[in-house]
N, C-alpha and C positions, 0 to 999 in steps of 0.2 A: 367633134369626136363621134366616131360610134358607137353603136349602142353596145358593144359586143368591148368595147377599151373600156367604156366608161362600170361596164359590170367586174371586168378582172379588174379595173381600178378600187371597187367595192368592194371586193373579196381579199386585197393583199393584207398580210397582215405584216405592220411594219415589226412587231415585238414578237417571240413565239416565245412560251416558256418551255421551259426542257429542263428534268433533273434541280427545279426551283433554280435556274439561271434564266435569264432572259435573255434572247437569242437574235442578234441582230437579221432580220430580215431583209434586208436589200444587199446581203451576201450572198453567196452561191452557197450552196447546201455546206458541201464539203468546210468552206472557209468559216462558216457560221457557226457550227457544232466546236470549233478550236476556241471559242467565245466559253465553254462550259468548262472547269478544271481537272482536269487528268484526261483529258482527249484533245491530242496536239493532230499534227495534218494529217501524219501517216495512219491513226487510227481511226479518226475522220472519214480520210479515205475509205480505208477498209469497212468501215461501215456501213455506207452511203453504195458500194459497191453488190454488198452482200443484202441489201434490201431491196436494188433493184430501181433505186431510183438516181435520175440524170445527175449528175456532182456538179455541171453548170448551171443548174435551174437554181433560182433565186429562191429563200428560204420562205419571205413572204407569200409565194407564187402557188405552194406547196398544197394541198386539200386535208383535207382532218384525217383522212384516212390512211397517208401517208403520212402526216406527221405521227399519229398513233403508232404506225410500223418502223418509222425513227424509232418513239420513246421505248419500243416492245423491243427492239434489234441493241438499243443500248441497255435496257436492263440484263440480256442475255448476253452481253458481247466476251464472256469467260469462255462462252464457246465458239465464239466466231473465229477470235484473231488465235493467231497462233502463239505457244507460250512465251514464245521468247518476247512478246511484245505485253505482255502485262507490267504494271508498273509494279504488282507488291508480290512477290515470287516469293516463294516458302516464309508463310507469314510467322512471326513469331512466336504468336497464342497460339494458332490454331492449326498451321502449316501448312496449311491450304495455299492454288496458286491462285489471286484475287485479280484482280483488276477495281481498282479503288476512285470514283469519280465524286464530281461536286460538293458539296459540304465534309463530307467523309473525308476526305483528302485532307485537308485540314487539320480536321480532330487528329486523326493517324498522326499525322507530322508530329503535331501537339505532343501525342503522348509518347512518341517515341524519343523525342525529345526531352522528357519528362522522366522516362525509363533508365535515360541514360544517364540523367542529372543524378536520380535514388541509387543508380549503383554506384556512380564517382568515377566512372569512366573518364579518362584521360579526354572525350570530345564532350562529353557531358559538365563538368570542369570549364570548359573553353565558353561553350555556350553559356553556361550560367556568369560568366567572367566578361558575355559580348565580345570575347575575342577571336579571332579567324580559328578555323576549327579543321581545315582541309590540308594543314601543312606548307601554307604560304608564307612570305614571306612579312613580318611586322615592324622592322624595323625603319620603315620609311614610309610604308602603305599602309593605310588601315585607320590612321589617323581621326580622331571625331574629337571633335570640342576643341577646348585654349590649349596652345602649347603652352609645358612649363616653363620656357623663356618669359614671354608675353607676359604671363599673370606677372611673376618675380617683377617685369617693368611696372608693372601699372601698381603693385603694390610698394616697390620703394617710390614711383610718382607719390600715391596719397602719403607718404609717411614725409616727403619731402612738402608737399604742401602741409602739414600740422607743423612740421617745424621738429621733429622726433630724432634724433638720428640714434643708426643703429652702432650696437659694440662688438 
């Protein structure tokens, strides 16, 4: 190898971290930031675009100073994309239009979740009950655990092994 592979070989960084996610490296830029939560392809894109740097360059491959202008391009990115592509559009507390990533995403879900259960809302209700919540269909889908058939067999089996019968 040459001197010149075996130095970029030095330099790649297989992990990058980003927004306390850890960033596969041997992706292209673009496909590697879809790795951090609340940033799918198309804002990916858009970001990588607006920073100025290649979307097929490997994320390892990248120099500190581009990666810094990632993490600086993501913490600003309210103002990059366009509104219609924020995830948290007129927020509920605050009514601001957000764009909500990594950890944060999470919490949010959590509490909205949470908000919905304290007033008794009809999906809040569904949630707290693990039931389908989006107006699917439950009568056939959805199903977790023993059917009530199954148990009734295995419980008249044991009653049938003691010798018990029922009236």
């Amino acid at each position: 190898m040459s001197e010149e592979a075996e130095k970029r070989e030095e330099d790649f960084k297989h992990i990058v971290r980003i927004l306390d996610t850890d960033v596969d490296g041997k992706r292209s830029v673009a496909y590697s930031l879809c790795g951090i939560p609340g940033i799918g392809r198309r804002v990916a894109k858009t970001i990588v675009i607006s920073t100025g740097i290649d979307q097929r360059a490997k994320m390892g491959e990248l120099s500190d100073s581009e990666i810094e202008r990632l993490k600086s391009a993501i913490s600003s990115v309210e103002k990059r994309l366009p509104l219609w592509m924020l995830n948290r559009r007129k927020d509920l507390i605050s009514g601001e239009d957000k764009h909500v990533m990594g950890s944060d995403l999470m919490l949010k879900l959590r509490d909205d979740i949470n908000l919905l259960r304290k007033i008794r809302s009809y999906r809040g209700i569904r949630h707290e009950r693990g039931l389908k919540v989006r107006g699917q269909r439950t009568k056939s889908t959805g199903r977790r655990g023993m059917v009530v058939g199954v148990m009734r067999k295995k419980v008249l089996a044991a009653k049938a092994k003691t010798g018990k019968r029922e009236r």
